[in-house]
DSSP file (Angstrom, degrees, kcal/mol; ACC not computed):
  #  RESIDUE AA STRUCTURE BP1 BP2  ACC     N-H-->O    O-->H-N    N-H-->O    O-->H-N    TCO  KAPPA ALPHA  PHI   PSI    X-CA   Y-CA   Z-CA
    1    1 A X     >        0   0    0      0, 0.0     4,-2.2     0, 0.0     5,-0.0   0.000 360.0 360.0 360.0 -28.8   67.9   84.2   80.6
    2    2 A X  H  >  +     0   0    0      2,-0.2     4,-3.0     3,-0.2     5,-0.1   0.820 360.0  47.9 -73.9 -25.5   69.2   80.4   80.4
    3    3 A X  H  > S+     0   0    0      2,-0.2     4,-1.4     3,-0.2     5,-0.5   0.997 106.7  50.9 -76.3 -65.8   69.6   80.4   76.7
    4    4 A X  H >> S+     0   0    0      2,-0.2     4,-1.9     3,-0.2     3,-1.7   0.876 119.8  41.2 -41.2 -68.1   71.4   83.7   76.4
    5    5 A X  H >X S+     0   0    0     -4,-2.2     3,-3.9     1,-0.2     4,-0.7   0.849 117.4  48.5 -41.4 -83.9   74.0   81.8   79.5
    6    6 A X  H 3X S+     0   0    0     -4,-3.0     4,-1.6     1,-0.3    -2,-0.2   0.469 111.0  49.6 -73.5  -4.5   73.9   78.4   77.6
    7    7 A X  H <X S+     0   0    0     -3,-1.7     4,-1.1    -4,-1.4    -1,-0.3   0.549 112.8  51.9-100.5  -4.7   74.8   80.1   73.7
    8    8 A X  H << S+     0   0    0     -3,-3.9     4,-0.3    -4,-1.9    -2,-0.3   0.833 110.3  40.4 -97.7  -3.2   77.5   81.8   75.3
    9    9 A X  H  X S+     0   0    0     -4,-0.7     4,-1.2     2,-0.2     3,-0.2   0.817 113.4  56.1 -78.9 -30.1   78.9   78.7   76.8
   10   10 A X  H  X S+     0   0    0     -4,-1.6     4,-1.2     1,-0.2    -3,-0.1   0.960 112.6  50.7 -33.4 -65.2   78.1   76.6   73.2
   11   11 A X  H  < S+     0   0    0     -4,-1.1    -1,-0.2     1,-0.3    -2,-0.2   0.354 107.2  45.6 -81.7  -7.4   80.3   79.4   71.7
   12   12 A X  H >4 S+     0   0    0     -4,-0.3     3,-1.1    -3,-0.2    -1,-0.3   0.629 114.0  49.1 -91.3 -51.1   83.3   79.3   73.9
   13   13 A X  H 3< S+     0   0    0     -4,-1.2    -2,-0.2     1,-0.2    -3,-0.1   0.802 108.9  52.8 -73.6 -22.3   83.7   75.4   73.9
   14   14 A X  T 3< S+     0   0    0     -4,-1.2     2,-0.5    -5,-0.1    -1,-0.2   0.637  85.2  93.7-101.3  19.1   83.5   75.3   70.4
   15   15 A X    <   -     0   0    0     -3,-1.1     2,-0.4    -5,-0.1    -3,-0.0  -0.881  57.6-170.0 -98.1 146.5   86.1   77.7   69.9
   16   16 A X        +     0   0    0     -2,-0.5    -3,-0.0     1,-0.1    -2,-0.0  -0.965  15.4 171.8-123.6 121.6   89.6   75.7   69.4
   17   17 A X        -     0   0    0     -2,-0.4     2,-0.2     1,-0.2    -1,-0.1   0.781  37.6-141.0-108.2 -42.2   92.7   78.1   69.4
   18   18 A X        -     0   0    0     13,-0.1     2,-0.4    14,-0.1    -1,-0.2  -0.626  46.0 -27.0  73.4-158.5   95.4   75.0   69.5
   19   19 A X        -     0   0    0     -2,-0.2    13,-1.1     1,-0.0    14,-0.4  -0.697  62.2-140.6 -89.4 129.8   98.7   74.9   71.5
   20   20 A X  E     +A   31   0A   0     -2,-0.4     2,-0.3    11,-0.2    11,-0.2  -0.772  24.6 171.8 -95.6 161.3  100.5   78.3   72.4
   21   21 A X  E     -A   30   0A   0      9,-4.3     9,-1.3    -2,-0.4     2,-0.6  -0.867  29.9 -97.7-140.8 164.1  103.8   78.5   72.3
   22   22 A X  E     -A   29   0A   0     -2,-0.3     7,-0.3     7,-0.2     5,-0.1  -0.801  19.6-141.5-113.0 105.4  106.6   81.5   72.5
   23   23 A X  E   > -A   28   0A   0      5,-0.7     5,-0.6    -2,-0.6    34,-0.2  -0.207   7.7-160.4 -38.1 110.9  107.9   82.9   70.0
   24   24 A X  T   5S+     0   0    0     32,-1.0     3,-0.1     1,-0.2    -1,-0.1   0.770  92.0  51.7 -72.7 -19.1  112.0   83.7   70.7
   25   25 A X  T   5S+     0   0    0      1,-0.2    -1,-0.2     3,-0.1    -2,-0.1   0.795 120.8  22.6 -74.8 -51.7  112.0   86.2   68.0
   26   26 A X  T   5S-     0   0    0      2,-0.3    -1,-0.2    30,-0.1    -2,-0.1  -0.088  98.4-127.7-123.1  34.3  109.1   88.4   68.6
   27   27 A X  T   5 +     0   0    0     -3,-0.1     2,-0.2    -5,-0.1    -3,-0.2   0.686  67.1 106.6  18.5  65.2  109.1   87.7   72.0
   28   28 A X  E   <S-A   23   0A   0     -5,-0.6    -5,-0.7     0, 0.0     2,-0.4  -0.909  75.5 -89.1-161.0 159.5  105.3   86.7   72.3
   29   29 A X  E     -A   22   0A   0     -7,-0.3     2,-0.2    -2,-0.2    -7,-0.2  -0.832  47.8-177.4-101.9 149.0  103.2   84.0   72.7
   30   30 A X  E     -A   21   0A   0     -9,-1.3    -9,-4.3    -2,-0.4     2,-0.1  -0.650  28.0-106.8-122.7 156.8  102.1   82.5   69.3
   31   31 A X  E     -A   20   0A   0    -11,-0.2   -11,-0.2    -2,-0.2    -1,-0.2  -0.316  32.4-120.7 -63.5 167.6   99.7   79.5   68.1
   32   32 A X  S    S+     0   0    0    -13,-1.1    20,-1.7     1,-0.2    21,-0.2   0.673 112.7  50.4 -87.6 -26.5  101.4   76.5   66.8
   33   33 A X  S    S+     0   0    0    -14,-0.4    -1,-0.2    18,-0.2   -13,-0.1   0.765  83.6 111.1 -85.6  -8.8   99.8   76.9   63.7
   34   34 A X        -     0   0    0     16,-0.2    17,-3.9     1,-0.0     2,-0.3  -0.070  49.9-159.1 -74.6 166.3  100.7   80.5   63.1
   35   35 A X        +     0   0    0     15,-0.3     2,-0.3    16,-0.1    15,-0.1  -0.996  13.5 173.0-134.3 115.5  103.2   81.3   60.2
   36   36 A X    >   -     0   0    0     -2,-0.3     3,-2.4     1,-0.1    -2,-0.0  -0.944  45.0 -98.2-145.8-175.4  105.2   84.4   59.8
   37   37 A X  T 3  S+     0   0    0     -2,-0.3    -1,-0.1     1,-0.2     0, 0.0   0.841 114.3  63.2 -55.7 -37.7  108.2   86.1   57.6
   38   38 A X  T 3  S+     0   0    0      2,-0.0    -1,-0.2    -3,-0.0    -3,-0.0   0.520  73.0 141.7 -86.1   5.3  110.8   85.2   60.2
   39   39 A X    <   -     0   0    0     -3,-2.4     2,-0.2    10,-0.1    12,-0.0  -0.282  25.5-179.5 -45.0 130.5  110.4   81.3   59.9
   40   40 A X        -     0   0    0     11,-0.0    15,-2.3     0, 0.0    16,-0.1  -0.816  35.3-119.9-140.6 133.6  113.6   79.4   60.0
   41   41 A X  B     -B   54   0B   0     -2,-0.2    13,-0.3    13,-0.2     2,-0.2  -0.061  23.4-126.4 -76.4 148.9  112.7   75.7   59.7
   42   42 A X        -     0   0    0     11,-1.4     3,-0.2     4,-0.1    13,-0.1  -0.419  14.4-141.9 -19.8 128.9  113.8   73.4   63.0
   43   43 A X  S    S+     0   0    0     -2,-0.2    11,-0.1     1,-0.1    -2,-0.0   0.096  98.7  57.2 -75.8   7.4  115.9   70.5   61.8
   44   44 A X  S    S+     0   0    0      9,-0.2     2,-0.2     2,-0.1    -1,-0.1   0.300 104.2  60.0-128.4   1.4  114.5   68.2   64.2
   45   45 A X  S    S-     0   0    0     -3,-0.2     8,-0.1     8,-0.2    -4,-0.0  -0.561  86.8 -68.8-124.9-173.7  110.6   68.7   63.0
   46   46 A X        -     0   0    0     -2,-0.2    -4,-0.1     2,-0.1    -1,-0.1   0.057  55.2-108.5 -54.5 162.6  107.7   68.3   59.6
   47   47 A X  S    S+     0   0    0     -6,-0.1     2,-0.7     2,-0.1    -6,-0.0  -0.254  70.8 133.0 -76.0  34.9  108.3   70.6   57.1
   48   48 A X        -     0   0    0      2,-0.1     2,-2.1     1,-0.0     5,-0.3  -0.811  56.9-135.3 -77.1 111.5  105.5   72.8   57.5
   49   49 A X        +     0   0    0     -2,-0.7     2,-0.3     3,-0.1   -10,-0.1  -0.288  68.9 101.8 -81.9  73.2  106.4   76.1   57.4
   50   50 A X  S >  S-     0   0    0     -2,-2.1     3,-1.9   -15,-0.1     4,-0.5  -0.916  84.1 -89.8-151.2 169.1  104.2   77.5   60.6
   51   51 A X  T 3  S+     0   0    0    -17,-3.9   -18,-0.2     1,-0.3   -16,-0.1   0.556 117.0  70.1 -94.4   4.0  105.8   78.1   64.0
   52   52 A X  T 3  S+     0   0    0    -20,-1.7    -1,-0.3   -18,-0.2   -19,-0.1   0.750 105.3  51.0 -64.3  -9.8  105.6   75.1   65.9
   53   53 A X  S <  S+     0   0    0     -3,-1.9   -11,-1.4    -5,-0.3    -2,-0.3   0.566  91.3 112.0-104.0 -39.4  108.4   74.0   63.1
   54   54 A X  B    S-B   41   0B   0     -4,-0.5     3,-0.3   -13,-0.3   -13,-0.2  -0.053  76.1-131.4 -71.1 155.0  110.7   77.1   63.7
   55   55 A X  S    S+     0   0    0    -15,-2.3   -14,-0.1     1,-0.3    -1,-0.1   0.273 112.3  55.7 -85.0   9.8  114.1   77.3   65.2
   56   56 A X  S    S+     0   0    0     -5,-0.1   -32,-1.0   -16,-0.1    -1,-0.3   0.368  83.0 111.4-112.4 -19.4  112.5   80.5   67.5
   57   57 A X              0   0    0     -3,-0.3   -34,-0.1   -34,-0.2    -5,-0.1  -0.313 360.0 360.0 -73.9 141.9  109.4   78.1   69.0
   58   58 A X              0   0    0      0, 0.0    -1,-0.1     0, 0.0   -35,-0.1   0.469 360.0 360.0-141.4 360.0  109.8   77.5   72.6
């Protein structure tokens, strides 16, 4: 019964999502890494075209 508890606790920590954010566009929250058709780049960030870098990320 302790293994069954201790692989679901392994599996939980070792999952990594990143930072959410909210998307102003589609009014939801998004990962920072996520990417979608309505990118338009930030002037003040990377050029990596994913939505921490968009002019909608809040």
């Amino acid at each position: 019964m302790n293994q069954r508890r201790n692989k679901k606790f392994n599996q939980e920590k070792s999952k990594s999502n990143g930072k959410i954010i909210r998307c102003g566009l589609h009014t939801r929250p998004v990962f920072d890494n996520d990417s979608c058709h309505g990118f338009i780049k930030n002037i003040n960030k990377d050029a990596d075209n994913n939505c921490k870098n968009c002019k909608y990320s809040f």
